[in-house]
Biotite code that builds the C-alpha atoms (Angstrom):
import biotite.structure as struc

atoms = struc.array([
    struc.Atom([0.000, 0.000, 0.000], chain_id="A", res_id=1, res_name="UNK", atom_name="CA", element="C"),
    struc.Atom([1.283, 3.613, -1.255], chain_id="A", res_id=2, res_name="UNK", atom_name="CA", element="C"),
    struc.Atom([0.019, 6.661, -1.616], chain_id="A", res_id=3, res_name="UNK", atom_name="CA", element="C"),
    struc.Atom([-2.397, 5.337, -3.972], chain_id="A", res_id=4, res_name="UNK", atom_name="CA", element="C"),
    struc.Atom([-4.184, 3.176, -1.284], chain_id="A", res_id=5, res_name="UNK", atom_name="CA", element="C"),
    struc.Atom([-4.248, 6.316, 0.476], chain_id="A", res_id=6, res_name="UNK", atom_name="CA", element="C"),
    struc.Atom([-5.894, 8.112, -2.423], chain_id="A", res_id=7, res_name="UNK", atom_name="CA", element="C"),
    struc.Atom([-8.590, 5.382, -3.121], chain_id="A", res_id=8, res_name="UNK", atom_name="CA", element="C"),
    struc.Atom([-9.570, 5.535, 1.015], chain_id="A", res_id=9, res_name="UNK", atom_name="CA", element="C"),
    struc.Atom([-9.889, 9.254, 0.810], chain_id="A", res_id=10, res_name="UNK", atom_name="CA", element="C"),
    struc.Atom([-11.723, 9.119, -2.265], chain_id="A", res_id=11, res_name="UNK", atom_name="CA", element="C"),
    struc.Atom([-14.138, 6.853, -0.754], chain_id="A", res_id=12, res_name="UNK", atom_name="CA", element="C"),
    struc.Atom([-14.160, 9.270, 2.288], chain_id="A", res_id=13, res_name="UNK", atom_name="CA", element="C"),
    struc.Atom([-15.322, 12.228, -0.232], chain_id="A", res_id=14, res_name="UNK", atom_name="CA", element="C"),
    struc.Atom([-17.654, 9.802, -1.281], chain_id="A", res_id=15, res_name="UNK", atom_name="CA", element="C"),
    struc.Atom([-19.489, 8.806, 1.847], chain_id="A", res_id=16, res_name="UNK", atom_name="CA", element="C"),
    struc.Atom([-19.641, 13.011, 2.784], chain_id="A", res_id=17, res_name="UNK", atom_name="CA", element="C"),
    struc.Atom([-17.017, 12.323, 5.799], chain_id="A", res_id=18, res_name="UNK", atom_name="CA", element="C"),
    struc.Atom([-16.061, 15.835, 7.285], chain_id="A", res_id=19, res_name="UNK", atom_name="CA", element="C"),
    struc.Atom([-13.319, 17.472, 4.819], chain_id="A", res_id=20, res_name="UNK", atom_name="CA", element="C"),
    struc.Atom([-10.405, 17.170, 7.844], chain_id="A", res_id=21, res_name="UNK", atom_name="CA", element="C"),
    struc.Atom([-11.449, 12.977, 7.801], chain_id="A", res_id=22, res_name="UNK", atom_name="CA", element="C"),
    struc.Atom([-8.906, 11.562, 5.588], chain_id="A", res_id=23, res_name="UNK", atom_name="CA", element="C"),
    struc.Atom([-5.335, 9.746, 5.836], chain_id="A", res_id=24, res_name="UNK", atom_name="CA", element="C"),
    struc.Atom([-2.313, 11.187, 5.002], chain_id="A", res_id=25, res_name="UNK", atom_name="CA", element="C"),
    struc.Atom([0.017, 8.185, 4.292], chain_id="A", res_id=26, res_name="UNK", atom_name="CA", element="C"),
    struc.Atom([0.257, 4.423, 4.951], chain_id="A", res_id=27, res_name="UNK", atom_name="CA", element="C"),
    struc.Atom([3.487, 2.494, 5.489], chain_id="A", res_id=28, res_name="UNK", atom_name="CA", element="C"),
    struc.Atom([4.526, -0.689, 6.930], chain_id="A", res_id=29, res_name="UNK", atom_name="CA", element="C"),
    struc.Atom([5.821, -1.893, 10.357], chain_id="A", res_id=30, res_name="UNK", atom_name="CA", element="C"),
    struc.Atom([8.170, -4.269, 11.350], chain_id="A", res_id=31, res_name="UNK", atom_name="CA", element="C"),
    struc.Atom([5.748, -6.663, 11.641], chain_id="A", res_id=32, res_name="UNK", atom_name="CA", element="C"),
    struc.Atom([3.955, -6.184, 8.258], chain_id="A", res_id=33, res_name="UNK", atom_name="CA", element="C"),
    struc.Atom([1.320, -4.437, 9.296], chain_id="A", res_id=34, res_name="UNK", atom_name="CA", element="C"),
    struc.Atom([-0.083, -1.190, 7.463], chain_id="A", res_id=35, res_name="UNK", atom_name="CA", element="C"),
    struc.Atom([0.292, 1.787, 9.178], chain_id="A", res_id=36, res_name="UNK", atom_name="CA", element="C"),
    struc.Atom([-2.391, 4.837, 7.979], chain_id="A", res_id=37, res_name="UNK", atom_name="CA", element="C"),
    struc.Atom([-1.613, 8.106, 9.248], chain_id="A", res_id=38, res_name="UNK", atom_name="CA", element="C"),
    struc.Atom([-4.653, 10.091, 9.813], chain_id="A", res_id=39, res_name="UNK", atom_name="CA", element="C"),
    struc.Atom([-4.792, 14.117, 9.277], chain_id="A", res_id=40, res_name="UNK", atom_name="CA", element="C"),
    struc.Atom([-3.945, 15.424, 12.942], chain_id="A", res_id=41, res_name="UNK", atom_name="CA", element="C"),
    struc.Atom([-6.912, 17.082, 13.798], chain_id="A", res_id=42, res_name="UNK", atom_name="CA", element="C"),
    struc.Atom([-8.846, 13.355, 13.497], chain_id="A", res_id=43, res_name="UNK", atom_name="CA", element="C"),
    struc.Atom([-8.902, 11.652, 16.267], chain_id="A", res_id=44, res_name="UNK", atom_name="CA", element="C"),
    struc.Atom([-8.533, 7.827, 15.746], chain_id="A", res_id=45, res_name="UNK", atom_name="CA", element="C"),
    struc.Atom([-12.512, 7.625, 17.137], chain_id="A", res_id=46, res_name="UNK", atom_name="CA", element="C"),
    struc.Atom([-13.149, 10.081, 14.170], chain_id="A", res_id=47, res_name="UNK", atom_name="CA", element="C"),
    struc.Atom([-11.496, 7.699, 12.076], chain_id="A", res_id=48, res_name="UNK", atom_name="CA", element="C"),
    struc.Atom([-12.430, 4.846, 13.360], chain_id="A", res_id=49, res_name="UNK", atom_name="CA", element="C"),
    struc.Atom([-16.192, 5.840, 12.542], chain_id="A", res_id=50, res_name="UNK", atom_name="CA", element="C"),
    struc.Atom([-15.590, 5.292, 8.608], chain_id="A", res_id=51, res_name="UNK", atom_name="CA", element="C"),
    struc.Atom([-14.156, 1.956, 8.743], chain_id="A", res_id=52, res_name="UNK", atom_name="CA", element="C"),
    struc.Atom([-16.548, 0.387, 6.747], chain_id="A", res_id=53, res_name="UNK", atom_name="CA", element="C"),
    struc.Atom([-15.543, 2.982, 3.755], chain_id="A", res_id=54, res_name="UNK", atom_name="CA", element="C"),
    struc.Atom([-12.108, 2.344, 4.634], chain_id="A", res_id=55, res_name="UNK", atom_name="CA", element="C"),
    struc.Atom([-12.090, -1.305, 4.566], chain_id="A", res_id=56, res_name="UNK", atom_name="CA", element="C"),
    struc.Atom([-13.154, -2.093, 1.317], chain_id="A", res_id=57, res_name="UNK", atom_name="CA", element="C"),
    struc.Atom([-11.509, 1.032, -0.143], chain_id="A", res_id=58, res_name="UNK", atom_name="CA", element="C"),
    struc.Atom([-8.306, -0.610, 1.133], chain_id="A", res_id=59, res_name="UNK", atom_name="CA", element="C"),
    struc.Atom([-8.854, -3.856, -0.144], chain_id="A", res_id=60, res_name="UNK", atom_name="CA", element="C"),
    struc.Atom([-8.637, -2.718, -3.940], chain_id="A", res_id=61, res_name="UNK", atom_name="CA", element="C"),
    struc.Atom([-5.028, -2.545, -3.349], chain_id="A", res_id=62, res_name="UNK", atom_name="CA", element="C"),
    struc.Atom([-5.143, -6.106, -0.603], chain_id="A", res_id=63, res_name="UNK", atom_name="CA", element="C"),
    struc.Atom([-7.176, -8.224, -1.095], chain_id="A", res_id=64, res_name="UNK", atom_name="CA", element="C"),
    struc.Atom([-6.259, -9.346, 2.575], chain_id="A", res_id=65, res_name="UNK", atom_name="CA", element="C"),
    struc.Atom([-7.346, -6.379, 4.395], chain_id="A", res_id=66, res_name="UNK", atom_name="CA", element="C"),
    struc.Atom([-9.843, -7.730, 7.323], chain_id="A", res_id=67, res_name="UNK", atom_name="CA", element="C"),
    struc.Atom([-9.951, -4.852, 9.695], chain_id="A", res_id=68, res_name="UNK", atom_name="CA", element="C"),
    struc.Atom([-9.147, -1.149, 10.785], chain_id="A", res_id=69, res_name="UNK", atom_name="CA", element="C"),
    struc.Atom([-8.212, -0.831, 14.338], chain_id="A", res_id=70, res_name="UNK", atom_name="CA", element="C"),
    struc.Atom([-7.016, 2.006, 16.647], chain_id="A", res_id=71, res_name="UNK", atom_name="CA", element="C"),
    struc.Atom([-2.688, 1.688, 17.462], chain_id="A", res_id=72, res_name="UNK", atom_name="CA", element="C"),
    struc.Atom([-1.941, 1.930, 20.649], chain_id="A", res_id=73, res_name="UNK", atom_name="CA", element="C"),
    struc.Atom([1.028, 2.925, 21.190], chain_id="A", res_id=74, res_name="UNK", atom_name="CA", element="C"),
    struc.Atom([1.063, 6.117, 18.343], chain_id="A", res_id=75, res_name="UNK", atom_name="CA", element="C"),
    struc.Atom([-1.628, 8.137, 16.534], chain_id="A", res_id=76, res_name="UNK", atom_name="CA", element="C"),
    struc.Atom([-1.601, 5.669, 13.489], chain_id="A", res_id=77, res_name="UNK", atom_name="CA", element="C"),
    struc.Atom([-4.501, 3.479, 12.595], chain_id="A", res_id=78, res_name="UNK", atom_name="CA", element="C"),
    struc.Atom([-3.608, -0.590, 12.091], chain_id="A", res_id=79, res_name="UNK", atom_name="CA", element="C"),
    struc.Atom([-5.227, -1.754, 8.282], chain_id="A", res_id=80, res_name="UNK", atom_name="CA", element="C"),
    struc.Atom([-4.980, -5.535, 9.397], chain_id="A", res_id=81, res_name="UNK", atom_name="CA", element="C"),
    struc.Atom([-4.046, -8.033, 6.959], chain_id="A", res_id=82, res_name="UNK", atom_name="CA", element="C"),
    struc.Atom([-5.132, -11.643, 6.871], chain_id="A", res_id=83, res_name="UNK", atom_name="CA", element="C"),
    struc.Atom([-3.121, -13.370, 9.822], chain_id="A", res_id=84, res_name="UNK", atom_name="CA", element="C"),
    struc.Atom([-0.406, -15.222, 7.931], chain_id="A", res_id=85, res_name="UNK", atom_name="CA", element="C"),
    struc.Atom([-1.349, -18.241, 10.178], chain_id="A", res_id=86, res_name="UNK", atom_name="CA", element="C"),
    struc.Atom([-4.883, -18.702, 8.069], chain_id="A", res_id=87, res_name="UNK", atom_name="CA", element="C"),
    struc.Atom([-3.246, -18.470, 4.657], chain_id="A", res_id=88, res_name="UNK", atom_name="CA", element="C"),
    struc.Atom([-1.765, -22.281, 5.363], chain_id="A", res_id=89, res_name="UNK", atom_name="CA", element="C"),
])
Protein backbone atom coordinates (compact mmCIF):
# COMPACT_ATOMS: atom_id res chain seq x y z
CA UNK A 1 0.00 0.00 0.00
CA UNK A 2 1.28 3.61 -1.26
CA UNK A 3 0.02 6.66 -1.62
CA UNK A 4 -2.40 5.34 -3.97
CA UNK A 5 -4.18 3.18 -1.28
CA UNK A 6 -4.25 6.32 0.48
CA UNK A 7 -5.89 8.11 -2.42
CA UNK A 8 -8.59 5.38 -3.12
CA UNK A 9 -9.57 5.53 1.01
CA UNK A 10 -9.89 9.25 0.81
CA UNK A 11 -11.72 9.12 -2.26
CA UNK A 12 -14.14 6.85 -0.75
CA UNK A 13 -14.16 9.27 2.29
CA UNK A 14 -15.32 12.23 -0.23
CA UNK A 15 -17.65 9.80 -1.28
CA UNK A 16 -19.49 8.81 1.85
CA UNK A 17 -19.64 13.01 2.78
CA UNK A 18 -17.02 12.32 5.80
CA UNK A 19 -16.06 15.83 7.29
CA UNK A 20 -13.32 17.47 4.82
CA UNK A 21 -10.40 17.17 7.84
CA UNK A 22 -11.45 12.98 7.80
CA UNK A 23 -8.91 11.56 5.59
CA UNK A 24 -5.33 9.75 5.84
CA UNK A 25 -2.31 11.19 5.00
CA UNK A 26 0.02 8.18 4.29
CA UNK A 27 0.26 4.42 4.95
CA UNK A 28 3.49 2.49 5.49
CA UNK A 29 4.53 -0.69 6.93
CA UNK A 30 5.82 -1.89 10.36
CA UNK A 31 8.17 -4.27 11.35
CA UNK A 32 5.75 -6.66 11.64
CA UNK A 33 3.96 -6.18 8.26
CA UNK A 34 1.32 -4.44 9.30
CA UNK A 35 -0.08 -1.19 7.46
CA UNK A 36 0.29 1.79 9.18
CA UNK A 37 -2.39 4.84 7.98
CA UNK A 38 -1.61 8.11 9.25
CA UNK A 39 -4.65 10.09 9.81
CA UNK A 40 -4.79 14.12 9.28
CA UNK A 41 -3.94 15.42 12.94
CA UNK A 42 -6.91 17.08 13.80
CA UNK A 43 -8.85 13.35 13.50
CA UNK A 44 -8.90 11.65 16.27
CA UNK A 45 -8.53 7.83 15.75
CA UNK A 46 -12.51 7.62 17.14
CA UNK A 47 -13.15 10.08 14.17
CA UNK A 48 -11.50 7.70 12.08
CA UNK A 49 -12.43 4.85 13.36
CA UNK A 50 -16.19 5.84 12.54
CA UNK A 51 -15.59 5.29 8.61
CA UNK A 52 -14.16 1.96 8.74
CA UNK A 53 -16.55 0.39 6.75
CA UNK A 54 -15.54 2.98 3.75
CA UNK A 55 -12.11 2.34 4.63
CA UNK A 56 -12.09 -1.30 4.57
CA UNK A 57 -13.15 -2.09 1.32
CA UNK A 58 -11.51 1.03 -0.14
CA UNK A 59 -8.31 -0.61 1.13
CA UNK A 60 -8.85 -3.86 -0.14
CA UNK A 61 -8.64 -2.72 -3.94
CA UNK A 62 -5.03 -2.54 -3.35
CA UNK A 63 -5.14 -6.11 -0.60
CA UNK A 64 -7.18 -8.22 -1.09
CA UNK A 65 -6.26 -9.35 2.57
CA UNK A 66 -7.35 -6.38 4.39
CA UNK A 67 -9.84 -7.73 7.32
CA UNK A 68 -9.95 -4.85 9.69
CA UNK A 69 -9.15 -1.15 10.78
CA UNK A 70 -8.21 -0.83 14.34
CA UNK A 71 -7.02 2.01 16.65
CA UNK A 72 -2.69 1.69 17.46
CA UNK A 73 -1.94 1.93 20.65
CA UNK A 74 1.03 2.93 21.19
CA UNK A 75 1.06 6.12 18.34
CA UNK A 76 -1.63 8.14 16.53
CA UNK A 77 -1.60 5.67 13.49
CA UNK A 78 -4.50 3.48 12.60
CA UNK A 79 -3.61 -0.59 12.09
CA UNK A 80 -5.23 -1.75 8.28
CA UNK A 81 -4.98 -5.54 9.40
CA UNK A 82 -4.05 -8.03 6.96
CA UNK A 83 -5.13 -11.64 6.87
CA UNK A 84 -3.12 -13.37 9.82
CA UNK A 85 -0.41 -15.22 7.93
CA UNK A 86 -1.35 -18.24 10.18
CA UNK A 87 -4.88 -18.70 8.07
CA UNK A 88 -3.25 -18.47 4.66
CA UNK A 89 -1.76 -22.28 5.36
Amino acid sequence: MDQETVSVINRALVHQQAPAHNRMINTRFNVKGVNMATRHQNVTTEMALQYRDVTIPAARTFDKGVIDVEANESSESLKIEPVPFIQLR
